[in-house]
C-alpha positions as CSV (number, residue, x, y, z in Angstrom):
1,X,133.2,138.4,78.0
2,X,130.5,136.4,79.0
3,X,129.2,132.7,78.9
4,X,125.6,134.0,78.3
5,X,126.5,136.1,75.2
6,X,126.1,136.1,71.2
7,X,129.8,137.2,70.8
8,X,130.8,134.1,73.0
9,X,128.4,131.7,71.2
10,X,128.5,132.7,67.7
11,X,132.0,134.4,67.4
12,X,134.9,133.7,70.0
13,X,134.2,129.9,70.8
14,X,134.1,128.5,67.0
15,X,136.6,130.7,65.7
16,X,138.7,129.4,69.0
17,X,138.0,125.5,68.2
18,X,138.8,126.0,64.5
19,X,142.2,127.9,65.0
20,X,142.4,125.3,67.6
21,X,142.3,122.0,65.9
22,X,143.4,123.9,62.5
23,X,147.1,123.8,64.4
24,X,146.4,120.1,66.0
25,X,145.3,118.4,62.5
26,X,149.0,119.9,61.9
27,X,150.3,118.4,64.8
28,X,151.7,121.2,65.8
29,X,150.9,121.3,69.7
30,X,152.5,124.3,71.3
31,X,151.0,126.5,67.9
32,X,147.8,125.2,69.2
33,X,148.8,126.2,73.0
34,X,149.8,129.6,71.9
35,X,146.4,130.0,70.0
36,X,144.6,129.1,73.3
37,X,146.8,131.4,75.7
38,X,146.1,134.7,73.0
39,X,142.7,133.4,72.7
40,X,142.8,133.5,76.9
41,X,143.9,136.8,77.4
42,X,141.8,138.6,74.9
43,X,138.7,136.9,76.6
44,X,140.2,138.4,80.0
45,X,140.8,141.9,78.3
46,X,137.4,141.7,77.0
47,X,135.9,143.4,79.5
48,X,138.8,145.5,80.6
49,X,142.2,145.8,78.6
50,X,143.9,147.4,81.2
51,X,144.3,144.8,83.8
52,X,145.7,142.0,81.6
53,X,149.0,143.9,82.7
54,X,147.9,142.6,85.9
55,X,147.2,139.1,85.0
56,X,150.5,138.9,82.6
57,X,152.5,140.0,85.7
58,X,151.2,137.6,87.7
59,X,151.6,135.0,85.8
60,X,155.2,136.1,84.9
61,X,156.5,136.0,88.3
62,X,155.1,133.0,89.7
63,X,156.5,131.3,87.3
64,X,159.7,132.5,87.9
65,X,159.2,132.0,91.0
66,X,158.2,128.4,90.8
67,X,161.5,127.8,88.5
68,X,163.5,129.1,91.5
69,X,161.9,126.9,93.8
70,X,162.9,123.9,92.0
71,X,166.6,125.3,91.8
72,X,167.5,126.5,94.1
73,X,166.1,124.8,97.2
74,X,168.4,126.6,99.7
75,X,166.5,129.9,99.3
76,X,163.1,127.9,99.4
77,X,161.6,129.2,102.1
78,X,162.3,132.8,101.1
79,X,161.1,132.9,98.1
80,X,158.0,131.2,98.6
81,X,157.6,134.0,101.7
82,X,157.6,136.7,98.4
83,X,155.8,135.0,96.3
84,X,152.5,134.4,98.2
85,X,153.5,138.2,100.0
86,X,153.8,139.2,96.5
87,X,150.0,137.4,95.4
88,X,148.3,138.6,98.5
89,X,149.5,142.1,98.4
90,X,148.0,142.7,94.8
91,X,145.0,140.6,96.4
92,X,144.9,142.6,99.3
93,X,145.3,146.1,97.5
94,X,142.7,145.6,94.6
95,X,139.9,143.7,97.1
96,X,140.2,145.0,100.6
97,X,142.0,148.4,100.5
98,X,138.9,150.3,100.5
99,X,137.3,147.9,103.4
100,X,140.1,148.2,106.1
101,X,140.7,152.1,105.3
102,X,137.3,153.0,105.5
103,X,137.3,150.5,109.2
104,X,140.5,151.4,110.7
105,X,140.0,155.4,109.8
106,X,136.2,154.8,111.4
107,X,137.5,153.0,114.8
108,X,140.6,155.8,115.1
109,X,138.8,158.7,113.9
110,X,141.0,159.0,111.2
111,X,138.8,160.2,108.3
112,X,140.4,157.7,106.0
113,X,138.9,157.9,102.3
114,X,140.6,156.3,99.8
115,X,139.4,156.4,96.1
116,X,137.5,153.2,95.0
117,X,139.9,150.8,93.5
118,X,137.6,148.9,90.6
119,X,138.3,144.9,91.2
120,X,139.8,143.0,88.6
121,X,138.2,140.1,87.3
122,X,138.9,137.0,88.3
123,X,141.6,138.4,91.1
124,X,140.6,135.9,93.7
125,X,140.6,133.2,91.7
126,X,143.8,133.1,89.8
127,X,145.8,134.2,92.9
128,X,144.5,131.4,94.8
129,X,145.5,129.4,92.0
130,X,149.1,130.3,92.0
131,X,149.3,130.6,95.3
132,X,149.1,126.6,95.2
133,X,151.4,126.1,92.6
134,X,154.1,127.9,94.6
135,X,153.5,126.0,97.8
136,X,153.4,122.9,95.9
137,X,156.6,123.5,94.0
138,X,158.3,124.3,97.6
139,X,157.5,120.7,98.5
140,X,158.9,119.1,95.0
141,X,155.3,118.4,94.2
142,X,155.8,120.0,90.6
143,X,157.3,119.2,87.4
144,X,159.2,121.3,85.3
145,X,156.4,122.8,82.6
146,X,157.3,125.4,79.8
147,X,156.0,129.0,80.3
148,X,153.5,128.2,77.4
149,X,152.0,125.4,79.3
150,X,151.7,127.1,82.4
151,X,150.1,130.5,80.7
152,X,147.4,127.9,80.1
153,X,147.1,126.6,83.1
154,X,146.7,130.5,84.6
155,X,144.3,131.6,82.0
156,X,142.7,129.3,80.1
157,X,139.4,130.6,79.5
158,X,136.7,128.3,80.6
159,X,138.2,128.5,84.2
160,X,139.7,131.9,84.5
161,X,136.8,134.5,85.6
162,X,135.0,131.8,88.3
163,X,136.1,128.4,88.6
164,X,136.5,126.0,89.2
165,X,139.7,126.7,90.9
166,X,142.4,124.3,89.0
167,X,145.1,122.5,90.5
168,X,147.9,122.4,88.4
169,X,148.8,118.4,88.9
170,X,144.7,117.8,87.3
171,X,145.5,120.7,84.5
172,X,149.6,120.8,83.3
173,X,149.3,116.7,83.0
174,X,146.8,117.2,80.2
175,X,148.0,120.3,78.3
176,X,151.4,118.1,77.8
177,X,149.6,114.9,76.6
178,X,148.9,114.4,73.4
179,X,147.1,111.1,73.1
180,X,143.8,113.3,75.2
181,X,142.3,114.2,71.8
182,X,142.1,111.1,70.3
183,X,137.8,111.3,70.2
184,X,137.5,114.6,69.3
185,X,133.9,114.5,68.0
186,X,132.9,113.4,71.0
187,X,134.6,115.7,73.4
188,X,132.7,118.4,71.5
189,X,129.1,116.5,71.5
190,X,129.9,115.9,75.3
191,X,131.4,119.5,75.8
192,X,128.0,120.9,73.9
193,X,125.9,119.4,75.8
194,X,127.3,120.3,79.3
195,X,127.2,123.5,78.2
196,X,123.5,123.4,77.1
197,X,122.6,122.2,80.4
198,X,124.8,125.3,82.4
199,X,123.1,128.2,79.8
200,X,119.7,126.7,80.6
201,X,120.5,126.9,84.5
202,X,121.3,130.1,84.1
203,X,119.3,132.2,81.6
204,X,115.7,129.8,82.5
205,X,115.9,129.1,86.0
206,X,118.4,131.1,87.9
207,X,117.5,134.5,86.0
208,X,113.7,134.2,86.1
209,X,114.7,133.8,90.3
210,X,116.4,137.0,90.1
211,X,112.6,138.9,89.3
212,X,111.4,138.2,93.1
213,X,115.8,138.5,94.6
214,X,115.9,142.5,93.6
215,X,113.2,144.1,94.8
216,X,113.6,142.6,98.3
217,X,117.7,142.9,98.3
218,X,118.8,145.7,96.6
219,X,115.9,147.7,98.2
220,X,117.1,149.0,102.0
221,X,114.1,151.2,102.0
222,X,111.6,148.1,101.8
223,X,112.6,147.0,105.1
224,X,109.5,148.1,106.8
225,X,107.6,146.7,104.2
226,X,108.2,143.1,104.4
227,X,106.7,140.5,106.0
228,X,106.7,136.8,106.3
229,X,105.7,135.5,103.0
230,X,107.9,138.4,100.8
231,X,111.1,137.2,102.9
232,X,110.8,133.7,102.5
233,X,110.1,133.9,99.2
234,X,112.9,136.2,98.5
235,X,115.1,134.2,100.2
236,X,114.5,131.2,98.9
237,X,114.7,132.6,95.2
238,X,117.9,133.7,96.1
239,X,118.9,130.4,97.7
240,X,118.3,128.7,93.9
241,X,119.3,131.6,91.8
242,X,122.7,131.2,93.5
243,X,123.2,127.4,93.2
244,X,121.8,127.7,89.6
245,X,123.9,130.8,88.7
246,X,127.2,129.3,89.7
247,X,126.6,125.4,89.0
248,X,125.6,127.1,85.5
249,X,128.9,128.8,85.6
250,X,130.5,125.9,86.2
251,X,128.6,123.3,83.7
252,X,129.4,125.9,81.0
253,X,132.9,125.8,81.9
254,X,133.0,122.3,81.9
255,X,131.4,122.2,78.9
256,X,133.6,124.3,77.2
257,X,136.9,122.6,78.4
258,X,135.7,119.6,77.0
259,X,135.4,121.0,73.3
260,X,139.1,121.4,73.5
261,X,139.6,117.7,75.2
262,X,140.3,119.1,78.2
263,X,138.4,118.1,81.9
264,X,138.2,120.4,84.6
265,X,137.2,119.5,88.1
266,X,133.5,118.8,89.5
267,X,132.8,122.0,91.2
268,X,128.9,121.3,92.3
269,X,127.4,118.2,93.1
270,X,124.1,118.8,94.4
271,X,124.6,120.1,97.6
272,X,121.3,121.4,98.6
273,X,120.9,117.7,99.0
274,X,123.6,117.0,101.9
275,X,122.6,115.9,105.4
276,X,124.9,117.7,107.3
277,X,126.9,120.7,106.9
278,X,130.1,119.1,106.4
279,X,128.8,116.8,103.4
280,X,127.3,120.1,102.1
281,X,130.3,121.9,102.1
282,X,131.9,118.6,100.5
283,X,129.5,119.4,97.5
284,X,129.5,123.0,97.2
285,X,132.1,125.0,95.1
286,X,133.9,121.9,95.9
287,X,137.7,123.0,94.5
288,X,137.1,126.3,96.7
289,X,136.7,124.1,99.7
290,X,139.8,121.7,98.9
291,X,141.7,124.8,98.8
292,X,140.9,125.9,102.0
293,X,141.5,122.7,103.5
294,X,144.6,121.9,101.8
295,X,146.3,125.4,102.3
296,X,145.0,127.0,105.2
297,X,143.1,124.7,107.5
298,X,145.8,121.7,107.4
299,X,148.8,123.9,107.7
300,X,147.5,125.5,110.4
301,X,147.3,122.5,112.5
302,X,143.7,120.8,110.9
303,X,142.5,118.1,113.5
304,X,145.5,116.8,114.9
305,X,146.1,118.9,117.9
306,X,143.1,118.8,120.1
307,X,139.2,119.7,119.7
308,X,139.4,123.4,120.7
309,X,142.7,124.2,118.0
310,X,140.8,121.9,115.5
311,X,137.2,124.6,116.2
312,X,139.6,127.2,116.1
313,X,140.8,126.4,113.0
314,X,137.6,126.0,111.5
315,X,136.4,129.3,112.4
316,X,139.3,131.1,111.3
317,X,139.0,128.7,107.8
318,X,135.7,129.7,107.1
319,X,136.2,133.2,108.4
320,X,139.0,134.0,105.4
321,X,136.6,132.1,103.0
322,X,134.0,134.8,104.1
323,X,136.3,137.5,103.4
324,X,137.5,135.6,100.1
325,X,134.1,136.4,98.5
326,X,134.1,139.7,99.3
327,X,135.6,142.8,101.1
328,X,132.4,143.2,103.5
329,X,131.0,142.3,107.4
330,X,128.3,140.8,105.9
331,X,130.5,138.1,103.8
332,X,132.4,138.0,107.7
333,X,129.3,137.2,109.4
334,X,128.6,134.6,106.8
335,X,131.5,132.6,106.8
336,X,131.4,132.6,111.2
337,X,128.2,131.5,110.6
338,X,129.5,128.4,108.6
339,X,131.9,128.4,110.8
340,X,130.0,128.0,113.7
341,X,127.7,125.3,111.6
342,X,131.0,123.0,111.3
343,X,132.0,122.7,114.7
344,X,128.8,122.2,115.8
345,X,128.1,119.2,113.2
346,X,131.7,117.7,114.5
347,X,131.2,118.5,118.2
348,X,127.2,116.4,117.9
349,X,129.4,113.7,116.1
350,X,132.1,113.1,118.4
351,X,129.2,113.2,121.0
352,X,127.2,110.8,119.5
353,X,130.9,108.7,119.5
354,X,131.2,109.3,122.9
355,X,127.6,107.9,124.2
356,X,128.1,105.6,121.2
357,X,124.7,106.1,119.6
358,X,124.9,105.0,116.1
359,X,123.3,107.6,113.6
360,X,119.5,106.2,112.8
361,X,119.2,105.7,108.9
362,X,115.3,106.2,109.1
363,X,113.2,108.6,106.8
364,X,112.5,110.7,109.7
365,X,116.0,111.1,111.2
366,X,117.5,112.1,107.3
367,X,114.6,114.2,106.4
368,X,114.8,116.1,109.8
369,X,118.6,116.3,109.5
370,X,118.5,117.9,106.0
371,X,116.1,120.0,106.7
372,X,118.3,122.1,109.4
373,X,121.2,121.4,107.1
374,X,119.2,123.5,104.5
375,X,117.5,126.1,106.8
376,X,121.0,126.6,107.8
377,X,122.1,127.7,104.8
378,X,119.4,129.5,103.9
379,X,119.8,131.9,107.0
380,X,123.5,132.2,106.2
381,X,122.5,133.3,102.4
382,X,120.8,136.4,103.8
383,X,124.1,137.7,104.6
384,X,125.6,136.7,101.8
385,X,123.5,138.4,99.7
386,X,122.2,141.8,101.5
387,X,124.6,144.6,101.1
388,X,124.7,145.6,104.6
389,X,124.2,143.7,108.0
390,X,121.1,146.1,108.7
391,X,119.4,145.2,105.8
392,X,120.2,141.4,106.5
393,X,119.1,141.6,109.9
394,X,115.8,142.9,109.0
395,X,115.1,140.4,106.3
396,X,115.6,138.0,109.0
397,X,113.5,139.3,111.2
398,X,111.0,139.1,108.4
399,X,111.5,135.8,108.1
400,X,111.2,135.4,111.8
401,X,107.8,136.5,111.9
402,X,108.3,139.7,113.2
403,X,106.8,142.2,111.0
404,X,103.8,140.2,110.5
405,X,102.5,138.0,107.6
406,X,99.9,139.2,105.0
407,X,98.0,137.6,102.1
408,X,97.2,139.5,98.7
409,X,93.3,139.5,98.8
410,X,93.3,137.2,95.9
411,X,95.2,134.5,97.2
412,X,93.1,135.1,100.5
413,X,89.9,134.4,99.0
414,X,91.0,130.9,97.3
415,X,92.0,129.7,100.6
416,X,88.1,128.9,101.6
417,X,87.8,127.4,105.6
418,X,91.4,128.1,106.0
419,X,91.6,131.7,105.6
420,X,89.6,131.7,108.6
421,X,92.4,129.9,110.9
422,X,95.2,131.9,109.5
423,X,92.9,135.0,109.9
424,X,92.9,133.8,113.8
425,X,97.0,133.2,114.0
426,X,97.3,137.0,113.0
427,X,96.9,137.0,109.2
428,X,96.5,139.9,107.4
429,X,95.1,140.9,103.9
430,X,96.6,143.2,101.0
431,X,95.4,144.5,98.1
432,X,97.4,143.3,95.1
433,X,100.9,141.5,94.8
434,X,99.2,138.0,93.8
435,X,100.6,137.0,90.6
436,X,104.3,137.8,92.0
437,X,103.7,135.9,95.2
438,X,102.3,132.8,92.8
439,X,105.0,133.2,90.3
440,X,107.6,133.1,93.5
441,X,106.5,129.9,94.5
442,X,106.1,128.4,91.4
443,X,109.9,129.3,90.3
444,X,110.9,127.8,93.2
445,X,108.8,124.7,93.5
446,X,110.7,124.0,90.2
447,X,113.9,125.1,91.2
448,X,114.0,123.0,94.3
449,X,112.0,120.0,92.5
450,X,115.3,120.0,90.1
451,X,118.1,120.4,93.0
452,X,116.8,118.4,95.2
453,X,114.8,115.4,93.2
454,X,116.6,115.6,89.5
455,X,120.3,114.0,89.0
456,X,122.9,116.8,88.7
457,X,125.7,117.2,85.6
458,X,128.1,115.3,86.4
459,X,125.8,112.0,87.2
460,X,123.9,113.0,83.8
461,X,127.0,112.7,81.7
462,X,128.5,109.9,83.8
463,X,129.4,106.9,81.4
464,X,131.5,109.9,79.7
465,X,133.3,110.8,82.4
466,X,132.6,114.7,82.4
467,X,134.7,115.9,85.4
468,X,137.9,115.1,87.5
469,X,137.2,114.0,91.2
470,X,139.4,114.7,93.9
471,X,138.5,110.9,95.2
472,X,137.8,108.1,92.2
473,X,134.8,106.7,94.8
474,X,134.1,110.3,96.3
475,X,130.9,110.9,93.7
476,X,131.2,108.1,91.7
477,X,129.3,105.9,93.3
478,X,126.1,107.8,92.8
479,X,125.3,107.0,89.9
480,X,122.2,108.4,88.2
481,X,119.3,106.2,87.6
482,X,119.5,104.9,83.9
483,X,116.9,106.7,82.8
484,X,118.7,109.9,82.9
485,X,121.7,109.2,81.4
486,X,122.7,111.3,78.6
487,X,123.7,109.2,75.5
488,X,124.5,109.6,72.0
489,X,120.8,109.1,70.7
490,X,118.3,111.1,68.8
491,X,116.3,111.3,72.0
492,X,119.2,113.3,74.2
493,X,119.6,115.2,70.9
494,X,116.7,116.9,71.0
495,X,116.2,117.1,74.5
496,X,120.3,119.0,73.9
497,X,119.1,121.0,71.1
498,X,115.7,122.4,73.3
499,X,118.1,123.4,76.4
500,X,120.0,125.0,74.0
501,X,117.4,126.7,71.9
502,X,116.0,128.1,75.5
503,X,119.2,128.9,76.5
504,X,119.5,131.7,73.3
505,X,116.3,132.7,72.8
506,X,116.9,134.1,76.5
507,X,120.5,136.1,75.4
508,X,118.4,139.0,74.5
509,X,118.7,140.1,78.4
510,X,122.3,139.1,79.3
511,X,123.5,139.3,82.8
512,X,125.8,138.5,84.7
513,X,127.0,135.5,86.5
514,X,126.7,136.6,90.5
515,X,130.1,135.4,90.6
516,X,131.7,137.7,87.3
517,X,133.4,139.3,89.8
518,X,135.0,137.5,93.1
C-alpha cells in the first residue's frame, strides 16, 4: 500500500487511529499494540500476501534469537553467527541470487539461468534492522521486550517499506511508555502536517521531475540522440526527483508516526546543501549511513589502524551500501564512486593538517567547495539511476560534451547576440523540443531553489521536536529562521491545508516511491 493513495488516506490511516486510541482511551495498551502490529502486516500484505510468511518468520526468529542471546551468553557468539547467516541468506537469496548466477555462470561459461525471484518489499530494510538488534543484544545493549513490542518495532507501518531504518533503543523505549501520548491533538496536527509537506514533495515536485527522468533513462536506444542540454537536464531532474521522492517518503513517515505519538528518526536533512562529501553523507538517508558505520565500517577496524586500512574500509563500506540498493554493477560502480569521494575528502583533510592550512571560511572557498561536492553527486546519480553501465556511460558522455549541444529553434531565436557566440563554440539548432527543454529548467530552478535555499522538515517543525537525532547538537543547532517556523496558527493552517489539497488532487496518477522496493 502506498503513502500516495486514496485507500491509505481516506481508509487505512483513520480507521488505524480510531481503533487505535478507541483501545488507549481504555487504557488498554498492549490491545492498542496488537491493533497496530495486525494493522502492520495487512499494510505489508497489501501488496503481496504471500511474503508476510516471510516477514512473520523473520521476525519470529530473531526474536528468539535475541531471547537466547540474553540467556544464554555462553553460546553467544554462535548464535549470533546464525542469526545474521540466517538474515543474510534470505537477503542474499531473494536480492542477489539472480545477479551472481547470471555473473559467475557468464565468467565460467556455465550457462547459469535461474528463474527471477520477485523481491519482497521492504527485504533490505527490515533485515538490516534486525540484524542490529541481534548484534546489540550480543553486547547486553538490549532489554528484555515482549514479542508484541518487538512485532512493532519490525513492522510498524510508517517505517517498514523504506525507512528510516529504526534502532530498536530510539523505538522499544517508546512503545513501552505510556506517559508519550499525553498531547494527543497535537501529535496528530504535528503528524498532519509533516505528512502534508512529504505528499507535496512527492506528488508536485518530485513526480512532475519524473516527465523529463524517463525518456532519457529508461530509453537505451536514445543514446545517440542526446546531447548536452537533454543530459544535464535529465540528470539534474533525476538528481531532485530522488531527494524529493525519498525525503517525501520519509516526511510522510514521520508524519504518520507522529499521529500515533510516536517519533522516528531524522532521515534527510538537506544534504544537497553539504560542503563536503562527508557532511553530505552525514545528511543523506542519515539512519542508512549510521548503520553502515556502526555495523560494518567500525567493526571492521574504522580509523584506528592506519590511513590505508581506514581507505580500505571505506571503499569496501560504501561498496556493500552500493550493492545494498540493488543487485547491479551499476549500484557497484556507484557506491566505489562514493567510495573513492570519501577518501579523497579525508586524505585533502589530513593534508591540509599536515601543511597546517586552516580551511578559508570565504564565500568563494564554500561556494567552490559545494559546488564539486554536488557535481559529485550528480555524476554518481547517473549510475544509480541508468539500468546498465552502457547506458550510464553514454549519458555521461553527453554530459561531457561529447555528442554535441543543440538548441530547439525556438529557444535559439530568443537568445539575440548570443546565439551568435554559441553558434561559434559549436552550437547546433533543432526543430522542436522547446517547451520540454523550458519546462526542465523551470522544474528544476524550483526544485533546487527549495533544497538548497528553503529550510527542510525537520527545521520547519522545530519548536515541536518532529524527529529523533543521533546527536542532541548534531542538527539542532540550525535552526530555521523564524519566519518559517510552523505554528499552530490560522496562517500555517492554510498554508497545511493547500499542501495537502495539492497533495490529493495529484492521487489521480499514483506512483511509486523510487525506493517501494530496496
Amino acid at each position: 500500500m502506498l503513502f500516495n493513495s486514496f485507500e491509505f488516506i481516506f481508509l487505512f490511516l483513520p480507521i488505524t487511529l480510531t481503533l487505535y486510541f478507541f483501545f488507549i482511551r481504555l487504557k488498554k495498551m498492549e490491545s492498542a499494540f496488537c491493533v497496530l502490529v495486525l494493522a502492520s502486516l495487512f499494510f505489508y500484505g497489501y501488496w503481496e500476501y504471500r511474503y508476510l510468511a516471510l516477514i512473520l518468520f523473520s521476525m519470529c526468529f530473531n526474536f528468539l534469537c535475541g531471547q537466547a542471546l540474553s540467556k544464554h551468553p555462553s553460546y553467544q557468539r554462535s548464535i549470533l553467527i546464525v542469526g545474521i547467516t540466517i538474515n543474510l541468506a534470505l537477503l542474499g537469496y531473494f536480492k542477489y541470487a539472480n545477479f551472481f548466477a547470471v555473473n559467475i555462470g557468464a565468467l565460467f561459461n556455465l550457462g547459469w539461468n535461474l528463474e527471477k525471484i520477485f523481491l519482497p518489499l521492504a527485504i533490505s530494510f527490515f533485515t538490516f534492522q534486525q540484524i542490529s538488534y541481534l548484534v546489540d543484544a550480543s553486547k547486553r545493549e538490549t532489554k528484555e521486550y515482549n514479542f508484541i513490542h518487538y512485532c512493532l518495532f519490525v513492522c510498524f507501518f510508517p517505517q517498514l517499506i523504506a525507512g528510516p531504518i529504526v534502532h530498536h533503543k530510539e523505538m522499544l523505549p517508546q512503545f513501552v511508555k505510556v506517559n508519550r501520548l499525553t498531547s494527543q491533538w497535537e501529535n496528530l496536527a504535528v503528524g498532519l502536517g509533516i505528512f502534508a509537506v512529504g505528499l507535496f514533495k512527492k506528488t508536485i515536485i518530485a513526480d512532475n521531475l519524473s516527465l523529463f527522468v524517463q525518456p532519457v533513462y529508461d530509453n537505451p536506444g536514445i543514446a545517440t540522440e542526446l546531447d548536452f542540454f537533454m543530459a544535464w537536464g535529465s540528470t539534474l531532474a533525476y538528481t531532485f526527483q530522488l531527494y524529493f521522492d525519498f525525503s517525501g517518503y520519509s516526511d510522510m513517515a514521520i508524519g504518520c508516526a507522529r499521529m500515533f505519538g510516536i517519533k522516528l528518526p531524522v532521515n534527510f536533512f538537506s544534504p544537497y546543501k553539504a560542503e563536503n562529501i562527508v557532511d553530505f553523507w552525514r545528511r543523506w538517508h542519515i539512519t542508512l549511513s549510521r548503520f553502515l558505520r556502526d555495523y560494518l565500517y567500525i567493526p571492521l577496524g574504522g580509523n584506528k589502524k592506519g590511513p590505508v586500512r581506514r581507505y580500505t574500509n571505506l571503499l569496501l563500506t560504501m561498496l556493500l551500501g552500493g550493492l545494498w540498493h540493488g543487485a547491479g554493477w551499476s549500484f557497484i560502480v556507484w557506491g566505489l564512486l562514493h567510495g573513492s569521494y570519501l577518501i579523497i575528502n579525508h586524505a585533502w583533510t589530513k593534508t591540509l593538517g599536515i601543511l597546517k592550512i586552516t580551511r578559508s571560511q570565504s564565500w568563494l572557498y564554500r561556494f567552490t567547495a559545494w559546488l564539486i561536492t554536488f557535481l559529485a553527486v550528480v555524476i554518481s546519480w547517473v549510475y544509480f539511476r541508468a539500468p546498465t553501465l552502457e547506458h550510464a556511460n553514454s549519458i555521461l558522455l553527453a554530459m561531457a560534451g561529447f555528442n554535441g549541444a543543440s538548441l530547439p529553434a525556438g529557444v535559439y531565436a530568443r537568445l539575440g547576440e548570443l546565439s551568435v557566440l554559441l553558434q561559434e563554440m559549436g552550437l547546433t539548432v533543432k526543430q522542436g523540443g522547446g517547451a520540454v527543454l523550458a519546462t526542465n529548467i523551470i522544474w528544476v530552478f524550483v526544485a533546487g531553489t527549495v533544497a538548497l535555499l528553503m529550510p527542510n522538515t525537520a527545521q520547519l517543525f522545530h519548536r515541536f521536536e518532529p524527529v529523533i537525532y543521533e546527536h542532541e547538537n548534531s542538527f539542532r543547532l540550525q535552526r530555521s529562521p523564524s519566519s518559517w517556523k510552523w505554528a499552530f496558527s490560522r496562517p500555517y493552517a492554510v498554508y497545511t491545508s493547500i499542501l495537502l489539497l495539492c497533495g490529493l488532487l495529484s492521487l489521480t496518477q499514483v506512483s511509486e516511491f523510487l525506493y517501494f522496493q530496496f
